[in-house]
C-alpha positions as CSV (number, residue, x, y, z in Angstrom):
1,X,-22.8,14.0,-19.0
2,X,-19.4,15.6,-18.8
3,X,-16.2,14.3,-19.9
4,X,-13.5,15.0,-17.2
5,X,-9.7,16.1,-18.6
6,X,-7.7,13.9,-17.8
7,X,-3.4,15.0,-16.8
8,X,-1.7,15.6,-19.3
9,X,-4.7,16.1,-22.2
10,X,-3.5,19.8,-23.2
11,X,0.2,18.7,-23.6
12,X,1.9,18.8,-26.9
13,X,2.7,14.9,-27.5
14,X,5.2,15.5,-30.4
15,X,8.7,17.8,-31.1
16,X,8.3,20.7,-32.8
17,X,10.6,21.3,-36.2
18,X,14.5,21.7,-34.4
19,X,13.3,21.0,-30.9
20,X,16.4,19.0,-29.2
21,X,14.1,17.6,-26.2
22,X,10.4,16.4,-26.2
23,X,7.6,18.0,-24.3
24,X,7.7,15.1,-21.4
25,X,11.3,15.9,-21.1
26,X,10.6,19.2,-20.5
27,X,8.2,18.3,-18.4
28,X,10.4,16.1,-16.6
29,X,13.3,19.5,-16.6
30,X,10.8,21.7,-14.8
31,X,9.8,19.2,-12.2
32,X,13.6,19.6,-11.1
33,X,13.8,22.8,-11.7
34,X,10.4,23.3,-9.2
35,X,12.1,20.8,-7.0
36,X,15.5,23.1,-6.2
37,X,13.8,26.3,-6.0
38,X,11.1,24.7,-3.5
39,X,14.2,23.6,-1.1
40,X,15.5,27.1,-1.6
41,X,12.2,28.5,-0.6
42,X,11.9,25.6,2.3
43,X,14.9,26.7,4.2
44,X,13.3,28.9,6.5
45,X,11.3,25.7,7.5
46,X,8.1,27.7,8.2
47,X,7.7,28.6,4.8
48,X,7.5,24.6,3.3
49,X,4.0,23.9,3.8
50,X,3.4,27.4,1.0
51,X,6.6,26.7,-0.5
52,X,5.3,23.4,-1.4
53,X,1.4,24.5,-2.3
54,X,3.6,26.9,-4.9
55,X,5.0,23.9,-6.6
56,X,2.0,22.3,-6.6
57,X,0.1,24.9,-8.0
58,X,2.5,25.8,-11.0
59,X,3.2,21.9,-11.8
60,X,-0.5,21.4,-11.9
61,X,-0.7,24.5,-14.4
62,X,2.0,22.8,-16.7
63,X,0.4,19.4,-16.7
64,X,-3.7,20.7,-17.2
65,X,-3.1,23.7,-19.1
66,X,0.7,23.3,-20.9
67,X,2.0,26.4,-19.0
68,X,5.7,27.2,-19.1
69,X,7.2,27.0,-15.5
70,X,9.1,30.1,-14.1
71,X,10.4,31.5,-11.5
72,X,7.9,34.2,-12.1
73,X,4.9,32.0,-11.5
74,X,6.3,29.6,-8.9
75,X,6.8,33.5,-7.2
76,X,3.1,34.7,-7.5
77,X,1.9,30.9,-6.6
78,X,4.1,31.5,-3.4
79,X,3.0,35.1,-2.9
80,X,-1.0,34.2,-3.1
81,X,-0.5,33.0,0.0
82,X,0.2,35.4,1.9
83,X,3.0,36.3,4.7
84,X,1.1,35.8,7.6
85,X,-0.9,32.5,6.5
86,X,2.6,31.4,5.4
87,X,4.0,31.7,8.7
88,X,1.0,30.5,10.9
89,X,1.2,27.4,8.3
90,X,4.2,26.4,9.2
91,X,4.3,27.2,12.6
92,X,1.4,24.6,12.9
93,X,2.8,22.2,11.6
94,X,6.5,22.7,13.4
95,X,4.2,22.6,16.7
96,X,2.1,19.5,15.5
97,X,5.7,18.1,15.2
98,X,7.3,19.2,17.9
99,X,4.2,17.4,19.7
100,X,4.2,14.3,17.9
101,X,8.1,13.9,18.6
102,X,7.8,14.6,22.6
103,X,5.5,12.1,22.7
104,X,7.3,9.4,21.0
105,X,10.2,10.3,23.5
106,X,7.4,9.6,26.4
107,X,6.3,6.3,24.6
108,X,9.8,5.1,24.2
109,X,10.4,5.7,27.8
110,X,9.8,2.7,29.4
111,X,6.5,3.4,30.5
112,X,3.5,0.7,30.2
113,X,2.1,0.3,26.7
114,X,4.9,2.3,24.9
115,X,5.0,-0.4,21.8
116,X,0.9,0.1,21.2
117,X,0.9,4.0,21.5
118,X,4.7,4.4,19.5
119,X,2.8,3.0,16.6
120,X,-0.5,4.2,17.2
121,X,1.8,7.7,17.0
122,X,3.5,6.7,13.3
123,X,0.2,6.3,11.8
124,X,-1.2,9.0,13.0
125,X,1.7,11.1,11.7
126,X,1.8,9.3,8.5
127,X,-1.7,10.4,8.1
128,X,-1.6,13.3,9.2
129,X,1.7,14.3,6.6
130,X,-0.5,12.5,3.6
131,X,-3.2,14.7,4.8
132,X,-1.1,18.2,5.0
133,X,0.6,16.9,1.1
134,X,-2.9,16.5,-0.5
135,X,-4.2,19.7,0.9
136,X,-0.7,21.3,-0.5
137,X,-2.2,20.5,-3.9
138,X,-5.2,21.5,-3.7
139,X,-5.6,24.9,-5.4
140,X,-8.2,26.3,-2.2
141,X,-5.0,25.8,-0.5
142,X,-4.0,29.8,-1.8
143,X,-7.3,31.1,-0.3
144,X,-7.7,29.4,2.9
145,X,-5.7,26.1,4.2
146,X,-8.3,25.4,6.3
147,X,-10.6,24.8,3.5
148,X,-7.8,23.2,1.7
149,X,-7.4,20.5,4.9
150,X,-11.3,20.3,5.1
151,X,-11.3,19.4,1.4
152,X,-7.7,16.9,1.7
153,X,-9.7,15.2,4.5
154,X,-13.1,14.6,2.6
155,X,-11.0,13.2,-0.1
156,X,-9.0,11.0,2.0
157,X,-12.1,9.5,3.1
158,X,-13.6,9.1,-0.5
159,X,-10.4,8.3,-2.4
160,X,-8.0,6.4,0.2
161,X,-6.4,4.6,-2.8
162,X,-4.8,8.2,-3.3
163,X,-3.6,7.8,0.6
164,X,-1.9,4.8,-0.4
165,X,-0.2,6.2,-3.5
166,X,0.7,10.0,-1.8
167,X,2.3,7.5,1.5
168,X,4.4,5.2,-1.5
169,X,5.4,8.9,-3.4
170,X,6.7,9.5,-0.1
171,X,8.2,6.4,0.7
172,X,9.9,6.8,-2.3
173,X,11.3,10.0,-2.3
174,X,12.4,9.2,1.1
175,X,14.5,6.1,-0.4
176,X,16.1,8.2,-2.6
177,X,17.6,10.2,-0.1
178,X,18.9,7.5,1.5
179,X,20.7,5.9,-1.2
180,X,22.1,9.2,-2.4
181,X,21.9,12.1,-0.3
182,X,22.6,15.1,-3.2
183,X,19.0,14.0,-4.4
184,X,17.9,15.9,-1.8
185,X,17.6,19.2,-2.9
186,X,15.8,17.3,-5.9
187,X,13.0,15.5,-4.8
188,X,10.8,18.3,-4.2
189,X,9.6,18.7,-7.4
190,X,8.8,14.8,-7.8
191,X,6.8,14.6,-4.9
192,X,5.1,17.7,-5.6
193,X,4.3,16.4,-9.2
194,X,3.0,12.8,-7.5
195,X,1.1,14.6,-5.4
196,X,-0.5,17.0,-7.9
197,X,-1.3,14.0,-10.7
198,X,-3.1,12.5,-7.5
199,X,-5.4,15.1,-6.7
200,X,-6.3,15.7,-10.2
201,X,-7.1,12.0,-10.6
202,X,-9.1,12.0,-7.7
203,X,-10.6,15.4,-9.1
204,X,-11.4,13.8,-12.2
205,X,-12.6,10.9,-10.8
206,X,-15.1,12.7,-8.8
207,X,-16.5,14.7,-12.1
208,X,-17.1,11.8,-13.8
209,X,-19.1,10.2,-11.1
210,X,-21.1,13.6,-10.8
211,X,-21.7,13.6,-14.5
């Protein structure tokens, strides 16, 4: 039987001689750090769903593995994607938005039953977003985001505990927004960092139960 490693196992826990900042500080510094270049990378709009599988991947190096974030590896973590798997990426999910949005406009029209299908439309996008965030993280997301979704949907089934914390991450981030809007280019790197500690506990999880 296996022990799983646990987030957070390979990190230094104490300063080094002259260090100003601990290594959860620094921790803390290159989840903003990830969080401003992601937006940068995100303006395009096609590019967020990579952009944010980059931060993902290079936050889940620095919390399993105590890897220094740069610009260098959020760059390769961005480039193992690919141009064209980029673009078709987000040009799903634009259209899967796009679609979700015109029909909202038809269930708020007036037309019989609006209320029932208006919400049955939230959840179904507030799935589907918790979905597309878990498959961000999940490192088959570089080689194939099908397999990536395939895998963030067997895991929603098994783990929908992790639903619930990815939708409050969210929720969250989306709060902060709201009560300061310069957060925004910001909170990025936070959700990316829920998101990643997520999947690795329900990675974990699921080794420990297999061994």
């Amino acid at each position: 039987m296996g022990t799983a490693r646990t987030p957070g196992t390979l990190r230094r826990e104490t300063r080094e001689p002259g260090e100003l900042f601990g290594p959860r500080f620094a921790l803390f510094a290159d989840m903003l750090a990830v969080g401003i270049t992601t937006a940068v990378v995100c303006l395009p709009v096609v590019t967020a769903p990579a952009a944010l599988a980059a931060a993902c991947s290079v936050l889940r190096g620095a919390i399993r593995e105590d890897r220094t974030v740069t610009v260098g590896r959020y760059a390769a973590a961005l480039r193992a994607h690919g141009l064209p798997r980029t673009l078709a990426a987000g040009a799903t999910v634009l259209g899967v938005a796009a679609l979700l949005g015109l029909d909202l406009l038809l269930a708020r029209a007036g037309l019989p039953g609006a209320p029932a299908v208006s919400a049955a439309l939230a959840v179904l996008a507030a799935a589907a977003l918790v979905v597309g965030l878990r498959a961000a993280a999940d490192p088959a997301a570089a080689a194939s985001w099908r397999t990536a979704l395939r895998n963030a949907s067997a895991r929603a089934v098994a783990d929908p505990g992790g639903c619930v914390l990815t939708a409050v991450a969210v929720v969250l981030c989306g709060a902060f927004v709201w009560m300061l809007p310069l957060l925004a280019p910001l909170v990025l790197g936070p959700l990316a960092f829920a998101v990643t500690v997520i999947e690795l506990r329900a990675t974990g999880n699921s080794r420990t139960s297999e061994g």
